[in-house]
C-alpha positions in Angstrom: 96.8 101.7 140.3 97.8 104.6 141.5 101.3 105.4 142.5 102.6 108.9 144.1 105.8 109.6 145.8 106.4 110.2 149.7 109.8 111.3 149.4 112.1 112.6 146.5 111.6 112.9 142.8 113.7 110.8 140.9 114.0 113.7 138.6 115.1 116.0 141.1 118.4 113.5 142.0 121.8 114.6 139.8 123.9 111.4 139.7 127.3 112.7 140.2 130.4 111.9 138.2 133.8 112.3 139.5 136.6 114.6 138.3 138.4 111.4 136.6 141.5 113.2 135.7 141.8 114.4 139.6 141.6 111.0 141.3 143.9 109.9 138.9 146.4 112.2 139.7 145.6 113.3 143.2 148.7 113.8 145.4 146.4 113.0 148.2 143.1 111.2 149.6 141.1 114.6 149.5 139.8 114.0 146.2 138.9 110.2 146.6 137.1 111.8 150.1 135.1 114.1 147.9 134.2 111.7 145.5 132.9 109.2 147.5 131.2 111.3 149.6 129.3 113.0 146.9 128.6 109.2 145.0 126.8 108.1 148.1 124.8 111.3 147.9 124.0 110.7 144.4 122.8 106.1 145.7 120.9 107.5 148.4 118.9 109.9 146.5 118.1 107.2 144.1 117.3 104.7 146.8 115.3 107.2 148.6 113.2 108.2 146.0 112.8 104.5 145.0 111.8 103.7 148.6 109.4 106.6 148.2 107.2 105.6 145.4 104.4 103.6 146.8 100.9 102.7 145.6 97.6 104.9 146.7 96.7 102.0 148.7 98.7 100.8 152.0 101.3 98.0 151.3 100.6 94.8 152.1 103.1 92.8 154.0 105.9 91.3 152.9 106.2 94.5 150.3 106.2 96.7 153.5 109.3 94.4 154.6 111.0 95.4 151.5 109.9 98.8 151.7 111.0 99.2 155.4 114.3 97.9 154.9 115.2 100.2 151.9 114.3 102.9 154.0 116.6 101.8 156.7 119.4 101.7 154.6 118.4 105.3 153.5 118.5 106.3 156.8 122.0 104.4 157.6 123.7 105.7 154.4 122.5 109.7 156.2 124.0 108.8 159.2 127.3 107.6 157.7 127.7 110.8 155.7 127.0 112.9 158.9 129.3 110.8 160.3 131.9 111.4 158.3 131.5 115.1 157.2 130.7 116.2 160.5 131.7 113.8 163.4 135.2 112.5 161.9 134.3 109.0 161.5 133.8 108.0 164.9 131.0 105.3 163.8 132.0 104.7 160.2 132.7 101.0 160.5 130.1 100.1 163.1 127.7 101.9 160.6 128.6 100.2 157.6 128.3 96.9 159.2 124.5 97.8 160.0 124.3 98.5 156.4 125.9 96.2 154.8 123.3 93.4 156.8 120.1 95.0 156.0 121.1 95.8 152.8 121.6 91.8 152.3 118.5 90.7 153.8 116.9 93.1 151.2 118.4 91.7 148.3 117.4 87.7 150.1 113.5 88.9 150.2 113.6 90.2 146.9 114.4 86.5 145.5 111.2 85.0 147.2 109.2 82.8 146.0 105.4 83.3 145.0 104.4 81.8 148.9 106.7 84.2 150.6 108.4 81.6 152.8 111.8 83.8 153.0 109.6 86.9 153.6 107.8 84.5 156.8 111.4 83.0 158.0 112.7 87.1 158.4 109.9 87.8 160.6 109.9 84.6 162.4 113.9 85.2 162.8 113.2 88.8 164.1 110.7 87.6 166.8 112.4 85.2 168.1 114.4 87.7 170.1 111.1 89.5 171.4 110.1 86.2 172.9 112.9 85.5 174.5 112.5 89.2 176.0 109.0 88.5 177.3 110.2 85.2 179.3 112.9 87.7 181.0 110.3 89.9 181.6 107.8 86.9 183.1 110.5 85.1 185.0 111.1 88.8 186.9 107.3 89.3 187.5 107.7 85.7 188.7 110.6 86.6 191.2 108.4 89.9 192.3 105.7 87.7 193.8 103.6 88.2 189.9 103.5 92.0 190.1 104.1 93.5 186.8 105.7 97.0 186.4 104.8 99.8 185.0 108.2 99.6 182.3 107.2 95.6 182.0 103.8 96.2 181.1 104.6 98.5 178.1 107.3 95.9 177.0 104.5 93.3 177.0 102.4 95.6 174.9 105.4 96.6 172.4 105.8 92.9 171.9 102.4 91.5 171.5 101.9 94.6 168.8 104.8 93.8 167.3 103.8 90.0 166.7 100.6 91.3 165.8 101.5 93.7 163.0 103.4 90.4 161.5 100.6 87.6 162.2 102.3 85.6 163.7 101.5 84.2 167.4 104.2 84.1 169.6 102.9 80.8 171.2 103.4 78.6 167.9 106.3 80.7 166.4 109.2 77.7 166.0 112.4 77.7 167.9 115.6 79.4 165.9 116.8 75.9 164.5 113.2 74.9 162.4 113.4 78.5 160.7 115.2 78.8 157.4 116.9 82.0 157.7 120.1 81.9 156.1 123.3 83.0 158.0 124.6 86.0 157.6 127.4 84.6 155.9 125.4 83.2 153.6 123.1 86.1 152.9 125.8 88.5 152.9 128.0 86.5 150.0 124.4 86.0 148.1 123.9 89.6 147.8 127.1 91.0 147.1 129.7 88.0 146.7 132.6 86.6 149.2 134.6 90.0 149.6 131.6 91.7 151.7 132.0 89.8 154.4 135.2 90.6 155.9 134.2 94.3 155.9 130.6 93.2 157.6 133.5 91.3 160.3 135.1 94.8 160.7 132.4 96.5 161.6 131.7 93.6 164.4 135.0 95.1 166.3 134.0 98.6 166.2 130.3 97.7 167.4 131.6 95.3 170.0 134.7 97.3 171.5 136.7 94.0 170.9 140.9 94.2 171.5 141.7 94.9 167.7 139.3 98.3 167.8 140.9 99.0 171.1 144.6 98.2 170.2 144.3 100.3 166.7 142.1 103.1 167.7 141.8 103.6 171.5 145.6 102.5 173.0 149.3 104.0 171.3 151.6 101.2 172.5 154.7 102.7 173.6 157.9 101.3 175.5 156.7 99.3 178.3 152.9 99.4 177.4 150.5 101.7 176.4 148.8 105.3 176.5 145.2 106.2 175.9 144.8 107.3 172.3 142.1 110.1 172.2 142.6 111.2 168.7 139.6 110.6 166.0 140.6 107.7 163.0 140.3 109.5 159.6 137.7 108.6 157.8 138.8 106.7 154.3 137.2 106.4 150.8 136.6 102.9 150.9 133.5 102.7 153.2 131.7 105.3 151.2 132.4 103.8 148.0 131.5 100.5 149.3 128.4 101.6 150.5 127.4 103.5 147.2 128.0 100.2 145.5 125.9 98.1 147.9 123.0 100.6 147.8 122.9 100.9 144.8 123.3 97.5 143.7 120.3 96.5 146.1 118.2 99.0 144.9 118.7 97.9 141.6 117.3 94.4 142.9 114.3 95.8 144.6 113.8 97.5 141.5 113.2 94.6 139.3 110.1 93.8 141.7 108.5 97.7 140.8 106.3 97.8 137.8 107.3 98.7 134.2 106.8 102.6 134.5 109.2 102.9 137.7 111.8 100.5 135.9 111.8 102.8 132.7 112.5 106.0 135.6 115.2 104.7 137.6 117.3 101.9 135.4 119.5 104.5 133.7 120.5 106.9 136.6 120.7 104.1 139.0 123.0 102.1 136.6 124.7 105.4 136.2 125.2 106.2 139.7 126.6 102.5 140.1 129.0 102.4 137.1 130.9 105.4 138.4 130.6 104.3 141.9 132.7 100.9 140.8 135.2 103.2 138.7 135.8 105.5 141.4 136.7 102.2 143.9 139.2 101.0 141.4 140.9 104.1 140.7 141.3 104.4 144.1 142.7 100.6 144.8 145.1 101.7 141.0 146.0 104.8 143.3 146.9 103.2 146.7 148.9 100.5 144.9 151.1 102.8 143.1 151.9 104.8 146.2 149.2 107.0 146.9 149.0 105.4 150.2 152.2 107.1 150.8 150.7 110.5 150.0 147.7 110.1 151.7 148.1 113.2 154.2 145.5 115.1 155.8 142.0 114.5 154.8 138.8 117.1 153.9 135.5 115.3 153.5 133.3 118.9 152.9 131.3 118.5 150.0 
């Protein structure tokens, strides 16, 4: 079979390796900054380049699923950097939390069995959502006397092609309770062990506006009450390095299902890229623990 790449050349991705002697006696956070940022460059080259390897012939299904999602964490781990070097943070938790989910379900499908039924429970799991969106859409054509609007009529046909392109028909799909799709509790400690979730539970604050996100980023609480707090969060080390670690350890996983050729290409950088990655996270942790936090001081993130 034929295989050609619709993205990056593994070849043409330099896995970075950090200054070790700089973190370890950085007077500040800069270096950490530059190092993670520049490790999560290095996991999302590999990851997009992995993602971009596909055969001559479309993919079938479930591998599309895989595919797709890999590309989605691509295409997270490019916002977060932009995020971070450009926009100050703003999104940095709310993005990882985004990540750190798809990047989980990714690992779950690649542990399928030969009759797919965990590739078949994500898409019954994903539409169960769109049905529930065309019964809102069919009770308010109900309320309008039947007519059907213009916007509801392209909702309709979104949905239908969206069922479509999965096979499955809305009318039989199950309700939420008969499908086996694990929490994400579950999926998230099967991918990347019990200490992922609380980060994932972060992230749910930042997305959701809840009081903590508000308190600690939003409000300064003075005597008597508070003041609005307009002033951007720093961005820290530790969401970049966690995301360089959950890349790459996921695309390590999809890799397993590639063939031999693509194994041989991308199991030494990507082990690479992940060895330092894990380093760099607990020189930092060594760092903050011996006072670094202390020092930590205004951050750069260029590079």
């Amino acid at each position: 079979m034929n295989w050609t790449s619709r993205h990056v050349a593994v070849d043409d991705v330099q896995v970075f390796e950090p200054d070790w002697r700089a973190l370890r006696d950085a007077g500040d956070e800069n270096p950490f900054m530059h190092a993670a940022v520049e490790l999560l460059k290095s996991s999302l080259g590999l990851a997009s380049a992995l993602a971009g390897i596909v055969p001559g012939q479309p993919l079938g299904l479930h591998a599309a699923i895989r595919c797709g999602l890999l590309v989605r964490a691509c295409k997270l781990c490019t916002d977060l950097l932009a995020d971070v070097c450009v926009l100050k943070g703003r999104q940095q938790l709310a993005l990882i939390r985004e990540l750190i989910e798809t990047l989980a379900n990714l690992s779950y499908l690649c542990g399928d069995d030969e009759h797919g039924s965990r590739h078949v429970a994500f898409l019954q799991d994903s539409l169960i959502a769109e049905r529930e969106f065309l019964k809102a859409v069919e009770r308010q054509q109900a309320l309008n006397g039947g007519a059907e609007l213009p916007i509801e009529a392209r909702i309709r046909a979104s949905i239908i092609e969206t069922a479509l392109a999965a096979g499955i028909d809305l009318e039989q799909l199950p309700g939420r309770r008969q499908i086996n799709w694990p929490t994400a509790l579950d999926r998230i400690e099967m991918a990347f062990g019990a200490t992922a979730y609380p980060a994932f539970r972060t992230g749910s604050g930042a997305v959701h506006g809840t009081w903590h996100d508000v308190l600690r980023n939003h409000l300064v609480q003075v005597d008597g009450g508070f003041e609005p707090n307009f002033q951007a969060v720093p961005p820290r080390p530790q969401p970049l390095l966690s995301a360089a670690i959950q890349l790459t350890t996921t695309a390590i996983t999809y890799l397993r299902r590639q063939p031999d050729v693509h194994q041989r290409m991308f199991n030494e950088p990507l082990a690479a890229a992940l060895g330092f990655a894990f380093r760099a996270d607990e020189t930092h942790e060594r760092w903050l623990t011996t006072g670094g936090v202390q020092r930590r001081g205004a951050l750069s993130v260029a590079g």
